[in-house]
C-alpha positions, 0 to 999 in steps of 0.5 A: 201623191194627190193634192191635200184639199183645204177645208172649205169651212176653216178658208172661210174662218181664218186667214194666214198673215205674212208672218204666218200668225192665224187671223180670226173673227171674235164670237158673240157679233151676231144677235142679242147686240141691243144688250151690249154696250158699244165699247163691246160691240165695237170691239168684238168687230175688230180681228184678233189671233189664234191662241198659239195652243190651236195655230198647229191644228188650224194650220194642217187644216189650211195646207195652202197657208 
């Protein structure tokens, strides 16, 4: 049976943590940031987690993980 590839695109967007949480970036850090205050900025900077709804799709995506 062959290896099951990753999904190049998904490796790049999202990290599996030790306790096998899914780790992604926020949207909306990339252009127009002169418009949002710096509270928003700063916190669009930080990580956050998968909604549990996607974790089982994101996960089959990432065999590695």
């Amino acid at each position: 049976m062959p290896k099951v590839k990753t999904k190049r695109g998904a490796a790049k967007r999202f990290s599996v943590t030790g306790s096998g949480k899914v780790k992604r970036g926020r949207a909306y850090h990339r252009h127009q940031l002169s418009a949002k205050t710096r509270k928003q900025k700063r916190n669009l900077a930080k990580n956050t987690t998968v909604a549990p709804s996607d974790v089982k799709a994101i996960k089959r995506i990432l065999p590695g993980s």
